[in-house]
N, C-alpha and C positions, 0 to 999 in steps of 0.2 A: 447227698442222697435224700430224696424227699420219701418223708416218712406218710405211709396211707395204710389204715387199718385194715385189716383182712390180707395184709399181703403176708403175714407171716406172724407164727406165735408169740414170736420174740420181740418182735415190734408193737404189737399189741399188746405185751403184758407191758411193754414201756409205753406206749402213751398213754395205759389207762395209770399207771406210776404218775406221768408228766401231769395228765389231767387232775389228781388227786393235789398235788402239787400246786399248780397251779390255781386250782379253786379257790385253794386259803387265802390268797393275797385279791381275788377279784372282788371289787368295791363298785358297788351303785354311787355316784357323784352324788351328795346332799341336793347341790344345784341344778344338778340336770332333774331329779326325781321331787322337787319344788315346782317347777317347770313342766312336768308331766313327761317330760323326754322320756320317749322308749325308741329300741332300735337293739340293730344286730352291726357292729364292726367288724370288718372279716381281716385279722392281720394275718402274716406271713413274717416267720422269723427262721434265723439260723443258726446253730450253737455246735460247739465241739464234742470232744468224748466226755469231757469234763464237766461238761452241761456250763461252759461258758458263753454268753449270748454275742453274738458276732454282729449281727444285724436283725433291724427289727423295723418294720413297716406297714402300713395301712392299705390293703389290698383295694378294699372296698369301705365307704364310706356309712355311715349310719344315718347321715345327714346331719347329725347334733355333733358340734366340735366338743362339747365337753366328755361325751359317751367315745368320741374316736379318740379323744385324749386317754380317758381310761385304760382302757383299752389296751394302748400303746406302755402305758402307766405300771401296768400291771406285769407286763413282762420284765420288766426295768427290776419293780421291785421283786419280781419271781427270781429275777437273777442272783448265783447261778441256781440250773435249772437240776435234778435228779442226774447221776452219771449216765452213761450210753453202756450198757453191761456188754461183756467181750463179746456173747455170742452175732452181736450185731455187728455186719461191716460196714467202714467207711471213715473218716477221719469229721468230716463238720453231716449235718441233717438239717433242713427243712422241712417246718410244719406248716399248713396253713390254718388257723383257728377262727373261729367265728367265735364272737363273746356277744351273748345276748342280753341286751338290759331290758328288761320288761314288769313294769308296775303292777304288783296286782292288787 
C-alpha cells in the first residue's frame, strides 16, 4: 500500500508519527557540508506493520553521492520505523520521501 497524505486521517496522523521519527536520526554529512553540497535525495522505501524496513532505495538522485548516501543512511539507522496502528490496512507500505540537505 503506498502511503500519500491527504488520503485519510489515519494515514496522516502516521506519517506525521513517521516523519517525527525520522527527523531525529537525519544527519547533514560533515563532508558533504565542507564541500558546500546541498541537494534533495528523493528515496522510496517499504516496511511492515511492525515498522520493519523491507527495502530501501534511491528514487532520484541529488547528484552528490555523499547526500544520496545519507539519505539511504538514515533510513537504515531509523530502523525499525513507528508501528502501522490497526486502524490502517494492509500487511507492508510504501513511502516515497524526499530529504532535503540545504546549507544556510
Amino acid at each position: 500500500m503506498e502511503l500519500v497524505a491527504g488520503d485519510d486521517e489515519a494515514v496522516d496522523q502516521y506519517l506525521g508519527k513517521l516523519a517525527s521519527h525520522l527527523a531525529r536520526y537525519r544527519d547533514y554529512p560533515r563532508r558533504a557540508r565542507r564541500l558546500g553540497q546541498e541537494g534533495t535525495p528523493v528515496v522510496i522505501f517499504e516496511f511492515d506493520r511492525n515498522g520493519k524496513l523491507l527495502e530501501a532505495r534511491l528514487r532520484d538522485s541529488s547528484s552528490h553521492r555523499l547526500l544520496d548516501e545519507a539519505a539511504l543512511e538514515l533510513l537504515r539507522d531509523a530502523s525499525p520505523l513507528p508501528e502501522v496502528p490497526e486502524s490502517m490496512t494492509g500487511q507492508s507500505f510504501t513511502y516515497t520521501l524526499p530529504v532535503g540537505y540545504k546549507l544556510r
